[in-house]
N, C-alpha and C positions, 0 to 999 in steps of 0.2 A: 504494500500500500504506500499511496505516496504520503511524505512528512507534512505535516501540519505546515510547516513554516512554508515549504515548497507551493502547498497548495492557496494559501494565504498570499505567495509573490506573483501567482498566478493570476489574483484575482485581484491585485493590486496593478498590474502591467491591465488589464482587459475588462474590469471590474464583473462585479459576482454575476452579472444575468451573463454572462459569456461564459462562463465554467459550472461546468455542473459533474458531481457526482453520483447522482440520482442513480440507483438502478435498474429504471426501468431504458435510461439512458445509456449506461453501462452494458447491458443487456443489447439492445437494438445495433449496438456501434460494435456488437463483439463479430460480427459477421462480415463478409462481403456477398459477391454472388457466386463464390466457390465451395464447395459442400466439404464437409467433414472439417472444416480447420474453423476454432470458435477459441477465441478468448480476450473477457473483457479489458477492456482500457482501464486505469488510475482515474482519466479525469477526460471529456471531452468540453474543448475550449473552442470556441466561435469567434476569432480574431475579425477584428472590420476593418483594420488599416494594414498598408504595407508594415507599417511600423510597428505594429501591433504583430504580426508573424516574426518582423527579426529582433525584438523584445522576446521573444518566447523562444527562439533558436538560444538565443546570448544566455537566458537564464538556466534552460537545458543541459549548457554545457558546466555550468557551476553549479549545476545541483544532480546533476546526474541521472537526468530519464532521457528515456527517448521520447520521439515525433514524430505519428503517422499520419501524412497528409492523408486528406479522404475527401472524394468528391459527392459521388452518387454511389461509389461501394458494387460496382456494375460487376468489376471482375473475377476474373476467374480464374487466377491464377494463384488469388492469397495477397497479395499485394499491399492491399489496405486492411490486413487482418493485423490487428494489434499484437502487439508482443507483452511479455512481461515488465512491469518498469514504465510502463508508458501511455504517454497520452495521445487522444485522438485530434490531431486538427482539422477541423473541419469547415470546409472553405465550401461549400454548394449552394451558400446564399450570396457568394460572391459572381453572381450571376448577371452584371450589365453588360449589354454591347454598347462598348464605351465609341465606337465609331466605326461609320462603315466610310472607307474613302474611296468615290467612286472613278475619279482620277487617276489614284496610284493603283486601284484596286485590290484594297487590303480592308479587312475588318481588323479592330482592336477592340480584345473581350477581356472579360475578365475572367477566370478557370473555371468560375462553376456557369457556366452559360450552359445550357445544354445542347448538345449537336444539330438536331431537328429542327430547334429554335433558332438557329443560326442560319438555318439551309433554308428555313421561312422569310428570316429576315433579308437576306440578299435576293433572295428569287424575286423577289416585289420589284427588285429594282433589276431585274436581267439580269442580275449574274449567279456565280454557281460557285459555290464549297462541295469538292466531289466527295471526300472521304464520307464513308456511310456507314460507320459498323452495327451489327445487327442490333445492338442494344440504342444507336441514334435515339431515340425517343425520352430515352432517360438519362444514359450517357452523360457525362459535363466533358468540354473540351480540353479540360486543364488534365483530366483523366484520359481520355485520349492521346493527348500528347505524352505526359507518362509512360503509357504503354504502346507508343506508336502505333494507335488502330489502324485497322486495315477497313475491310469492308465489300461489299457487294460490288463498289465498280473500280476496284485495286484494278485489274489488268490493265483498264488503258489510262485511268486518270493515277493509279500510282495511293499511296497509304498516307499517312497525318504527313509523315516527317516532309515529304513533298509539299506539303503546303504551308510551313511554317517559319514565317522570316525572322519573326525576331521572337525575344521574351525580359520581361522582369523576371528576376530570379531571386529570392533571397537562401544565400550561402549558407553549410554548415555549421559557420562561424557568427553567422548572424549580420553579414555583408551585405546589402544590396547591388546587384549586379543589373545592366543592359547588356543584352547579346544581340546583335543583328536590328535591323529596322525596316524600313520602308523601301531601302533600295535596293533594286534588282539586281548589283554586282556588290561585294564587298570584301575582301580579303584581308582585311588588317585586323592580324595578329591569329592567331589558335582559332579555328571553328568552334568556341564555346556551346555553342547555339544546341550542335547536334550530336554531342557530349550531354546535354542534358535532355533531349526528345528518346523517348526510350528508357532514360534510366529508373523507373517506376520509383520514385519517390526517394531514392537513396542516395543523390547528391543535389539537390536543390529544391524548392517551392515555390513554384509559378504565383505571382500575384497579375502579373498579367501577358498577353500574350499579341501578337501580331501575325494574321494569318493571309495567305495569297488566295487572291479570288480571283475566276475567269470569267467568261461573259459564258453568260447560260445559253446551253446546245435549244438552236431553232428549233429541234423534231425529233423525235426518237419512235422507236418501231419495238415492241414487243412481240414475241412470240415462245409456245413450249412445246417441246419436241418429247415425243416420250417412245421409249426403247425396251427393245426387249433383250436386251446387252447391253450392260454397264461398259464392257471392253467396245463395242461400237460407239457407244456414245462418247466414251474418250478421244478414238480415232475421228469423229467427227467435231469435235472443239481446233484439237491439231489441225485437221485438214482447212476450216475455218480461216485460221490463221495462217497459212501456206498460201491462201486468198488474195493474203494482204489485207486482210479484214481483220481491224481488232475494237471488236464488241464491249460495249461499256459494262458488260453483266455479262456472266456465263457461269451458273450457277446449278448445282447437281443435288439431288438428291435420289437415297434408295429407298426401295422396296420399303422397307420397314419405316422410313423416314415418310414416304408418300401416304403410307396405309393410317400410321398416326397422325398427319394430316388429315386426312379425309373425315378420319373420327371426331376430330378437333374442331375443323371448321367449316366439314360438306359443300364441299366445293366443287366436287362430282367429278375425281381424280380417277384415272383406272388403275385399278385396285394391282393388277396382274403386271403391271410394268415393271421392268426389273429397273431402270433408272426414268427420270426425267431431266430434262436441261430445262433453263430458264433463261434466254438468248435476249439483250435487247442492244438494239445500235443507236446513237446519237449522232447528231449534228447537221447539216445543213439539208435542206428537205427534198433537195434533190439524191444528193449521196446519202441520206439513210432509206430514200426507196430502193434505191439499186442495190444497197450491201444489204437490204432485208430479205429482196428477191434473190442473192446470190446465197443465204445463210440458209433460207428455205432450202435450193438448192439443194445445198450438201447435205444437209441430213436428208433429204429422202434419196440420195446416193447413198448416204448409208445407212439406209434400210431403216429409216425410223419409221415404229409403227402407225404414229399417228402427230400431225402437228397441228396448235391451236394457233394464226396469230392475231391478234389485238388488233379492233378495227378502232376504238378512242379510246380516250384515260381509262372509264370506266373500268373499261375491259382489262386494258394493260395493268390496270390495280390488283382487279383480281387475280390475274393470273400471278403478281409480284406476292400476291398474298399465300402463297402455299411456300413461297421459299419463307419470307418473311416469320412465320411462324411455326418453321420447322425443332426450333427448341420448346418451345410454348407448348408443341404438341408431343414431341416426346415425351417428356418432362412429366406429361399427367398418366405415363404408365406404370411409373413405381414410385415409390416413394422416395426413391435417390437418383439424381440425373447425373451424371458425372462426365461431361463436355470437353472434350479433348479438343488437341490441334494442331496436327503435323503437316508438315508442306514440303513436297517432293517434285523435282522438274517434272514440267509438263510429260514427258515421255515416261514416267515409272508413275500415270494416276492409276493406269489400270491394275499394271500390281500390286501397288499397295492398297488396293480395297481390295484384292484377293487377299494378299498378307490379313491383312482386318480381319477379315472373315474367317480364314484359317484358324486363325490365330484364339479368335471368340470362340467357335467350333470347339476349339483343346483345351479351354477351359472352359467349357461349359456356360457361357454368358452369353448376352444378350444385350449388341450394338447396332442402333445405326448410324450411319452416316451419310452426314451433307457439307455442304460447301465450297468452296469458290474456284470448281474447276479450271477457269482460264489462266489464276495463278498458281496453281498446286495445293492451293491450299483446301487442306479437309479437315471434318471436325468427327471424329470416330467416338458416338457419345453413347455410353454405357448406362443401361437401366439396371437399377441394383434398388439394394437395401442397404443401408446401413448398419442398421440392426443386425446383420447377416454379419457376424466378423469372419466367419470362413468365407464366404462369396466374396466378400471385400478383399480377401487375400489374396483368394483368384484374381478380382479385377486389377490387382497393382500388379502382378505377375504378367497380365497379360501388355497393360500398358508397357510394362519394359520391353516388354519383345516388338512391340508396335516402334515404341521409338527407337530402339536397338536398329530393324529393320529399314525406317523410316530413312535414320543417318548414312546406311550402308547402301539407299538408294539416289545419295547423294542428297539427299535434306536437311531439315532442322527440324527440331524438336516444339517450335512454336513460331507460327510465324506474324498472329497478333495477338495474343492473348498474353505474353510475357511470361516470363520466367519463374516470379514472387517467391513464394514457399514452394507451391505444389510441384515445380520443376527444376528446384535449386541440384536437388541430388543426381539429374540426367544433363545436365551442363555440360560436364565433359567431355560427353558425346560426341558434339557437336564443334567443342573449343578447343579441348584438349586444355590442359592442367597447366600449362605455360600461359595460355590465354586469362584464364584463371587469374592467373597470380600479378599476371597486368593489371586486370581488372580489380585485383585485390588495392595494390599499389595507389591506381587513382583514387580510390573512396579515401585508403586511408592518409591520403596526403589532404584531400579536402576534407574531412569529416572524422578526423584523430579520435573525437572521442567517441565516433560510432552512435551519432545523437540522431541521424536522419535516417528511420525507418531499416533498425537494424536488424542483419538475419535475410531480407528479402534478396532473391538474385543468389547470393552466397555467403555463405560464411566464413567473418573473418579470423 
C-alpha cells in the first residue's frame, strides 16, 4: 500500500477530487481488455495539466512507485494493467481536438480523444485519418500511438506511427519534451518522435500529440467474396496485388469466425464457407470502378463461391459489419476470449492458418480466426474458460507453438497489439537476447528508476 505521506503529496500536486483510493475504483482500473492478468493500482490520479503529469513523474521518483498511463484500457496485451507499487494515471478525459489545420493538414489532440471521434471530426471537412483499429470506437489516440495501432486499412494507408509528426512528451524524469511538429521534412538531431510511438507507456506520456491528415478518398467500392478455400482465398489477395491493385481493406475471416457472426448479428452469412474476404478500394471515382471490376475479376478466377458487392453506404456498412464484429461475436461463446496476433508475409497466410488449426486440433481447443489478410496480419482467438486451469495450460502451450511457428515463417509475434505482459516472455523470438538488452539499455538510461510502467515489454 502506498504511505500516507506519498499519498497526501499526491493530493497536494493534483488536489483530492483527482486521487482516489476508493475501491470500487481500484477494482475497475485493475483490468485492461486483456483476460486473465488483474491487479489493483495504490491510487488512480486524474492529472488536468501538463504540469500536473510531470509533478507526478518528479514525485514518483523520490518516493518510489510507479506510473501507469491509461487511456480507455482497450488493450490486449496487458499494457495498462497495473503493477505492484503503483498508481494509475489516467488521462481519457484528456480528450480535446485542440486543432484541426487545414492548411498544413494536421490535427493537434490531446491523448485521450478517441479515434472514431477524430475520423468524425476531419471527415466534415474532407479529409481523412486512415489508421482504424478495430477497437476505433473506444480506442483514445494517445493509446494508439503507445501501441502503434494498426487497423483494417494498414495495407495501403500504413499503421499510427505513419501518421504521427510530432508529440509533447513528459520524460521519466519529469522533463517536458517537443518531438517533431508540423513540418513535412525535419532531421535535426535523434528521431525522438519514433522512439517513443510504440513504446507502450514505458518511456514517456503523451500530453499531446500532432497527427498527419490526407484529403478524404472521392469513392470507395465495397465488396465480399466468400470461398470454399481459405488457401484460395489467400492466392486471391496475392494475385490482387500482382494487379497492381492495393485495396484499402482486405480482410479475412473463418469458418468458425463467420458462423459466430451470423449468430451475433444475422446478417445472413453462408454458414458452409470455409473463408470470406472483405475487399474494398478507394479513391478517385473513376479508378475505384475499374480496380473494383478488376478485384471482382480475380476472385471469381479463383473460384470464389459467391460475391456480394455494395451498391451504397448502406450496403457497404453492412457488409463492413460482419468483419467489424468478428470479436464481439466470438467473444459471446465462452466465457474467456483470449485474442491473439501474429503476422506473417503475405506468402506463408495460408500456412499458418493451417499451422493454427493443427496446432488447436493437438490440443484439443477451440480457435478462430480473422484478420487483416492484405498485411499478414491475423488474430488466432481462443475460446476457453478460465476457470479451466488445465485447458488454460493447453491454451498457453499451444500459443507457443503458434508463435514459435509464426517466427520460423518469417514473422513477429505481434504486429499491433504490443508486447505488455502477455508477450514479454516470446520477445526473443523475434529479437533475439542482444536486441533485448538494447532495449534494456535505453529504458534504463531514461527511466533509472524504473518509475514508467514497469515490467511491460521486458524485464529489467
Amino acid at each position: 500500500m502506498m504511505m500516507p505521506s506519498t499519498l497526501n503529496a499526491l493530493i497536494s500536486l493534483v488536489g483530492s477530487s483527482n486521487v482516489s483510493t476508493a475501491q470500487e475504483d481500484l477494482i475497475t482500473y485493475a483490468y485492461d481488455g486483456t483476460p486473465l492478468f488483474v491487479q489493483k493500482p495504490d491510487a488512480v490520479v486524474t492529472p488536468q495539466t501538463t504540469e500536473h503529469v510531470a509533478a507526478i513523474v518528479t514525485l514518483a521518483n523520490k518516493a518510489s512507485f510507479a506510473i501507469v498511463p491509461r487511456g480507455a484500457g482497450t488493450g490486449l496485451s496487458g499494457g495498462s494493467i497495473p503493477t505492484a507499487g503503483s498508481i494509475v494515471l489516467l488521462m481519457n478525459h484528456w480528450n480535446k481536438i485542440l486543432e484541426i489545420d487545414e492548411e498544413n493538414l494536421t490535427a493537434t489532440v490531446e491523448p485521450g480523444v478517441i479515434t472514431s471521434q477524430l475520423h468524425a471530426a476531419v471527415e466534415r471537412l474532407g479529409l481523412f485519418y486512415p489508421p482504424d483499429p478495430g477497437s476505433m470506437t473506444i480506442s483514445t489516440i494517445g493509446g494508439n500511438v503507445a501501441e502503434n495501432s494498426g487497423g483494417l486499412r494498414g495495407l495501403k494507408y500504413g499503421v499510427t506511427k505513419n501518421y504521427v509528426m510530432g508529440m509533447e512528451v513528459v520524460l521519466p524524469n519529469g522533463a517536458i519534451i517537443v518531438c517533431g511538429g508540423k513540418t513535412v521534412k525535419d532531421v535535426a538531431g535523434y528521431n525522438l518522435k519514433d522512439l517513443f510511438i510504440g513504446s507502450e507507456g514505458t518511456l514517456g506520456i503523451f500530453t499531446k500529440i500532432i497527427l498527419k491528415l490526407i484529403p478524404k478518398p472521392e469513392a470507395g467500392k465495397t465488396m465480399v467474396a466468400y470461398f470454399t478455400s481459405r488457401a484460395e482465398a489467400a492466392q486471391t489477395v496475392s494475385a490482387i496485388i500482382a494487379r497492381k491493385i492495393i485495396p484499402a481493406t482486405v480482410e479475412f475471416l473463418d469458418n468458425t469466425t463467420i458462423n459466430c457472426v451470423e449468430d451475433f448479428a444475422h446478417l445472413g452469412l453462408p454458414r458452409a464457407m470455409d473463408a470470406m474476404l472483405l475487399l474494398e478500394v478507394d479513391g478517385h471515382p473513376v479508378v475505384v470502378e475499374e480496380e473494383a471490376r478488376k478485384v471482382e475479376e480475380v476472385c471469381r478466377e479463383h473460384h470464389c463461391a459467391q460475391i456480394v458487392v455494395a451498391q451504397n453506404a448502406e450496403e457497404a456498412l453492412k457488409l463492413k459489419t460482419a468483419r467489424r464484429s468478428a470479436f464481439s461475436a466470438l467473444a459471446r461463446s465462452r466465457p474467456t476470449t483470449i485474442l491473439e496476433d501474429v503476422t506473417v508475409p503475405r506468402s506463408e497466410i495460408a500456412r499458418m492458418l493451417e499451422i493454427i488449426d493443427e496446432t488447436a486440433k493437438k490440443y484439443h481447443i477451440h480457435i478462430g480466426t480473422f484478420g487483416h489478410f492484405g498485411d499478414g496480419n491475423l488474430h488466432p482467438t481462443c475460446l476457453t474458460d478460465e476457470r479451466d486451469t488445465e485447458e488454460l495450460h493447453r491454451v498457453e502451450k499451444a500459443y507457443e507453438e503458434i508463435f514459435e511457428a509464426c517466427v520460423k515463417l518469417g514473422g513477429t509475434i505481434t504486429g499491433e497489439h504490443g508486447t505488455g505482459i502477455a508477450k514479454r516472455k516470446y520477445l526473443h523470438l523475434v529479437t533475439g537476447e542482444d536486441s533485448i538488452s538494447a532495449m534494456r539499455a535505453i529504458k534504463k538510461a531514461l527511466d533509472p528508476n524504473g518509475v514508467l510502467n514497469p515490467g511491460k515489454v521486458f524485464t529489467l
